[in-house]
C-alpha positions in Angstrom: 0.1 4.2 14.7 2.3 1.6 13.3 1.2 -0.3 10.2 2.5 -3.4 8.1 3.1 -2.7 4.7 2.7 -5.4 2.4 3.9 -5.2 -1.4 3.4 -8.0 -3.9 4.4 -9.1 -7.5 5.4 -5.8 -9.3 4.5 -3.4 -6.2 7.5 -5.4 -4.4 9.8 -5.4 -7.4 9.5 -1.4 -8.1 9.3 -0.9 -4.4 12.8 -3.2 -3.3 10.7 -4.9 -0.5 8.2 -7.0 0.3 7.1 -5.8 3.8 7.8 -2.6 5.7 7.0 -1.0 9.4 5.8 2.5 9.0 4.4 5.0 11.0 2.1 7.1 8.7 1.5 10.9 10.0 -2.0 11.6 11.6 -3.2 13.0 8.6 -2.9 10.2 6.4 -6.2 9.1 7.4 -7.6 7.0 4.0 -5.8 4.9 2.0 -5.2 7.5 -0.5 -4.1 10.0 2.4 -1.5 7.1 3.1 -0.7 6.5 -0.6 0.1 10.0 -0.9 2.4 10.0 2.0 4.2 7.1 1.1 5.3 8.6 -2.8 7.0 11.2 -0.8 9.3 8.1 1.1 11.5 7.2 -1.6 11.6 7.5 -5.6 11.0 3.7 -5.7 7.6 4.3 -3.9 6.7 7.4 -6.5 7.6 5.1 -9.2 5.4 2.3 -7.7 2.3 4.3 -7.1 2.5 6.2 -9.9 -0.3 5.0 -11.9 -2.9 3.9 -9.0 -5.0 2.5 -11.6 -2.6 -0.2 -11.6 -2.8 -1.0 -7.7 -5.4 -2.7 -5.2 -5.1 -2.4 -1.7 -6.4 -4.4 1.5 -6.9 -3.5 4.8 -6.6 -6.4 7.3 -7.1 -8.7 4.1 -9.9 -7.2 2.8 -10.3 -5.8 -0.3 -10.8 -1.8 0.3 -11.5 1.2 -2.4 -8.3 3.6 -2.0 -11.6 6.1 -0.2 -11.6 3.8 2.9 -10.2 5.4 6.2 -7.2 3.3 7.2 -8.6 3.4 11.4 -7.2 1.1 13.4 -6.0 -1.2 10.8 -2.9 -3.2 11.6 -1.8 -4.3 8.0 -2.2 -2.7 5.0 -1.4 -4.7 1.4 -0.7 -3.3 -2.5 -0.6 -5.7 -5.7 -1.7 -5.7 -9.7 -5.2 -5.9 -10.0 -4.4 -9.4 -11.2 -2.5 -12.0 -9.3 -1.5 -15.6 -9.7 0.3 -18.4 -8.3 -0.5 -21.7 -7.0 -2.7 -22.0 -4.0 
């Protein structure tokens, strides 16, 4: 399974990108499973998710808790709880 990894604001600052291509292992199954997996890519990503208080995700655009199985999602997204800019 190949996903899209989105990062915004912060998330793409600490991480040193704004979109990535990964193929997660099988067992990364929820969005936590994946979160997990994804510390272990780089010390950027540790430092990015190290305080997952601080981070939302979406699956496909919607708004998910980090509990949700990933399935067949396509894109998967992390920013701030709070966002801005100018629509």
């Amino acid at each position: 399974m190949s996903l899209t990894v989105l990062y915004f604001a912060w998330v793409k600052e600490k991480v040193g990108t704004g979109e990535e291509q990964l193929s997660p292992p099988d067992n990364a199954k929820t969005v936590s499973d994946f979160i997990d997996w994804l510390e272990t890519q780089s010390p950027a990503h540790a430092s990015a998710f190290s305080d997952r208080n601080q981070i939302r995700v979406a699956l496909d655009q919607l708004h998910v808790p980090f509990e949700t199985d990933i399935g067949d999602a396509k894109e998967i997204a992390f920013f701030p709880p709070v966002t801005g800019g100018a629509w």
